[in-house]
SEGUPA-793905 format. One record per atom (N, C-alpha, C): residue in one letter; z, y, x. Coordinates in steps of 0.1 Angstrom, whole numbers, plus 2048, in hexadecimal, padded with zeros to 3 digits. Example, Ala and Ser with C-alpha at 12.3 -4.5 7.8 and 13.67 -1.06 7.14 Angstrom:
BEGIN
A84E7C7884
A84E7D387B
A84E7DF884
S8477EA880
S8477F5889
S84F800881
This chain:
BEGIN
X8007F4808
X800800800
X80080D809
X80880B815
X807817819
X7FE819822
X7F480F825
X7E781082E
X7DA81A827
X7DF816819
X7D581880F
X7D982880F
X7E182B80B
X7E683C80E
X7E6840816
X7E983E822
X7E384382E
X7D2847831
X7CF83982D
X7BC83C82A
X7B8846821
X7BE84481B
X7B784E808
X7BB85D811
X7C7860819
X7CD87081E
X7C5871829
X7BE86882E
X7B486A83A
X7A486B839
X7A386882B
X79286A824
X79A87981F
X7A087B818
X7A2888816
X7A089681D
X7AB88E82A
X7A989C831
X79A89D83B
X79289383A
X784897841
X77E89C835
X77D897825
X77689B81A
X7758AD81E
X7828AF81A
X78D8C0816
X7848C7828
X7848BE830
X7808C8841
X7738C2843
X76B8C083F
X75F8B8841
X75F8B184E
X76D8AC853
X7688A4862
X7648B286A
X7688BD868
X7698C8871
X7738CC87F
X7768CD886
X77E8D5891
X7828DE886
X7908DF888
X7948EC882
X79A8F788B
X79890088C
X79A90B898
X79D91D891
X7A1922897
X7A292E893
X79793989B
X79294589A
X78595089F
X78E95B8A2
X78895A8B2
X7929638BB
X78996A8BE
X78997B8BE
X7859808BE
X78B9898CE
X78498E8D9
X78A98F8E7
X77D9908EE
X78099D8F1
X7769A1901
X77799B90B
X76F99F916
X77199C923
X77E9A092B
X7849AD924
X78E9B192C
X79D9A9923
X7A09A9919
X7A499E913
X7AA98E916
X79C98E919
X79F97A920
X79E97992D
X7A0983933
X7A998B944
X7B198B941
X7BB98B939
X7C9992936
X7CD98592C
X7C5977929
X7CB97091E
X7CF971911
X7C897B90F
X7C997C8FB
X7BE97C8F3
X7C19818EA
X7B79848E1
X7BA98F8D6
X7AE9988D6
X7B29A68CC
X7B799D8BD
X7B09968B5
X7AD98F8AC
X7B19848AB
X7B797C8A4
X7B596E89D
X7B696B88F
X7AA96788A
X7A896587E
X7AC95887A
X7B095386F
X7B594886B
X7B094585C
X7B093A855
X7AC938848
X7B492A844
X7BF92B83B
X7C491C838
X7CD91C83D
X7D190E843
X7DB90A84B
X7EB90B84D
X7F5908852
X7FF90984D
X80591485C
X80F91E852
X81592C861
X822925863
X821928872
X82E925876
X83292E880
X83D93587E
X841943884
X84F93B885
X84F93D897
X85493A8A2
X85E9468A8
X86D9438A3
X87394C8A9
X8749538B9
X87D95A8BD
X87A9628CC
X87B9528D0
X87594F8DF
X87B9458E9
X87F94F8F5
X88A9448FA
X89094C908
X895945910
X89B94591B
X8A994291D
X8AB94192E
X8B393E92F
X8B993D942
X8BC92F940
X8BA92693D
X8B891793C
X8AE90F93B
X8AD905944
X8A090193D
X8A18F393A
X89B8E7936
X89F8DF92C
X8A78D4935
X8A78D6942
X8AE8C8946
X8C08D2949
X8BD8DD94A
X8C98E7947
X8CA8EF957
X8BF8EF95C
X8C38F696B
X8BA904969
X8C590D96F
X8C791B96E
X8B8924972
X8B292A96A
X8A692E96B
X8A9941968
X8B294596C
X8B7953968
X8AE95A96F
X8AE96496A
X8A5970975
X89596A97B
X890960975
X88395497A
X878956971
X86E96196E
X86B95E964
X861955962
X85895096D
X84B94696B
X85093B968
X865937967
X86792E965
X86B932953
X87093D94F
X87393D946
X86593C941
X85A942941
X84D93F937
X84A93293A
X84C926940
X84591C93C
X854916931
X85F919936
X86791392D
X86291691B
X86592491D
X85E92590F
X854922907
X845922916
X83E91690F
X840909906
X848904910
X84E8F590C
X8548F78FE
X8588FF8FE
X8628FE8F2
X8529028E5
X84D90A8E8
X84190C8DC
X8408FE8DA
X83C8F98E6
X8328EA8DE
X8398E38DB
X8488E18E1
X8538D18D7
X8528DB8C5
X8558E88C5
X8578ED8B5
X84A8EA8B0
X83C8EC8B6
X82E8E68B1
X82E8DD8AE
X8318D58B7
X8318C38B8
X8378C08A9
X8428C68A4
X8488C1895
X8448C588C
X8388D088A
X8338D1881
X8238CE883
X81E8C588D
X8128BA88F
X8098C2897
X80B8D089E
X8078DB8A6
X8078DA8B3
X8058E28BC
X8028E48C8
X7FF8F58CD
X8038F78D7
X8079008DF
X7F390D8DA
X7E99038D8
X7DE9068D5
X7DE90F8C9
X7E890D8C1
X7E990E8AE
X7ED91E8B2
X7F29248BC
X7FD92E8BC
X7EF93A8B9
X7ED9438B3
X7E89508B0
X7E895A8AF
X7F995C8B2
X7FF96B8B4
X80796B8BA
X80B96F8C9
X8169718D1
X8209818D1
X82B9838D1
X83098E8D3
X83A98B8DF
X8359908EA
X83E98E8FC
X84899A8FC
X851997900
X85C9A1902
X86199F915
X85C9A691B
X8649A792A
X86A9AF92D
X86F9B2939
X87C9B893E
X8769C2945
X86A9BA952
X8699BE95F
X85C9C495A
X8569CE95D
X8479D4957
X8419CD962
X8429C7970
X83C9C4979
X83A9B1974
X8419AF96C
X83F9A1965
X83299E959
X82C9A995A
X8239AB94F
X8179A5952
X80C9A995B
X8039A1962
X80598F967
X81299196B
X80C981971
X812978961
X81A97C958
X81B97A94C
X80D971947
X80597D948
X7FB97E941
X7ED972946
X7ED976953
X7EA96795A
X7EF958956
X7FB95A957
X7FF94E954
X80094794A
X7FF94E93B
X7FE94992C
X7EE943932
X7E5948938
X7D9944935
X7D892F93A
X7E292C93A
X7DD91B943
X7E8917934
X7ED91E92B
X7F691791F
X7EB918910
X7DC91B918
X7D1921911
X7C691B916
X7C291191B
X7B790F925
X7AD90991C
X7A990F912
X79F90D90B
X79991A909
X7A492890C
X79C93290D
X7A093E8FF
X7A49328F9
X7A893B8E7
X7B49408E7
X7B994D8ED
X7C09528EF
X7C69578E0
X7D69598E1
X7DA95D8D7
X7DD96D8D4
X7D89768CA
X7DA9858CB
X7E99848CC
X7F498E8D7
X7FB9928DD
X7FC99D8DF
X80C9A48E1
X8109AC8E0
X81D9AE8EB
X81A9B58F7
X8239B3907
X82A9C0904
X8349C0901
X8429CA902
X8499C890F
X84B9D2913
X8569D191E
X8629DA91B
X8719D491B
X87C9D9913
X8869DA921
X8909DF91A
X89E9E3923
X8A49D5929
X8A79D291D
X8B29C191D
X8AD9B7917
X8B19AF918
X8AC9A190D
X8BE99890A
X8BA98F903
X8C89898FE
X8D7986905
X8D198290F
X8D897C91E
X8D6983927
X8E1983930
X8DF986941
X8D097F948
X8CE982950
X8C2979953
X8B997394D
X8B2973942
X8AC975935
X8A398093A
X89097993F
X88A989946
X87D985938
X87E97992E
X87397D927
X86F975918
X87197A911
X8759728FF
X8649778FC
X86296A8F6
X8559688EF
X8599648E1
X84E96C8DA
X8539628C9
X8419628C8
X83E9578BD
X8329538BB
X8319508AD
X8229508A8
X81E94B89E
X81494389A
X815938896
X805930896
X80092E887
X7F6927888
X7F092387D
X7E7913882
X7F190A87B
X7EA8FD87B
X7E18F5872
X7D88F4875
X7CB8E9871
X7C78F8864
X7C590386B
X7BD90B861
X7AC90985F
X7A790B857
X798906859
X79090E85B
X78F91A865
X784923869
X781919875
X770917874
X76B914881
X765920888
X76591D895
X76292889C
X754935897
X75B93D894
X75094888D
X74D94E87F
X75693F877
X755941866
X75F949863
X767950867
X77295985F
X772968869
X762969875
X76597287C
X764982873
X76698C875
X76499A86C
X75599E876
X752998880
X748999888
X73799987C
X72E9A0880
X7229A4876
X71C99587B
């Protein structure tokens, strides 16, 4: 019985997506996907998941990452994709970033470095604030995010582009 539901929910979802890729339409210059973002991301469907700040001076095996930031952004990475992972997502799903750093001189290599948590290129539209403080001592950079999973624009169908 439950083979049979599984099948019937798996003819459905190619019926409902025609056996499509489903992707979201990033809209991003040359100077843009230098810097790893995107002015635009269009979405159609799919389910939002708005991803509180990440941060922290720990990282998951518990060794002290304070004042570190290339160690704090991959942690936070990590943490995007286990919260993705539960709702059947990936680090790819994410379409709107808002960065908060400390150091203004953290801003560039920042921005480098989202690009290999992107390596397909589909940058998420983003927003790089640089602030006084953050939550913690040693705490140099809180990211919150937002995605959109299995939305059904393929590349170009939901652009505002002529």
């Amino acid at each position: 019985m439950l083979k049979i539901i599984a099948s019937m929910m798996t003819a459905a979802i190619v019926i409902v997506y025609g056996g499509q890729a489903m992707s979201a339409d990033y809209l991003a210059g040359d100077f843009q996907k230098s810097r790893g973002y995107s002015t635009a991301v269009a979405t159609e469907g799919g389910r939002t998941i708005w991803i509180a700040g990440e941060g922290g001076t720990k990282d998951t095996k518990g060794n002290d990452i304070s004042n570190n930031t290339p160690a704090q952004i991959e942690y936070i990475f990590g943490q995007f994709a286990e919260t993705l992972k539960t709702y059947g997502g990936t680090t790819d799903d994410i379409v709107k970033m808002t960065v908060f750093i400390k150091d203004q001189a953290d801003g560039t290599p920042f921005t480098q470095m989202r690009k290999k948590f992107f390596p397909k290129g589909n940058y998420p539209a983003s927003s790089l604030i640089t602030i006084k403080d953050l939550a913690w001592p040693g705490m140099m950079i809180e990211i919150e995010a937002f995605a959109v999973i299995k939305d059904t624009c393929t590349q170009g169908s939901c652009s505002a582009k002529p």
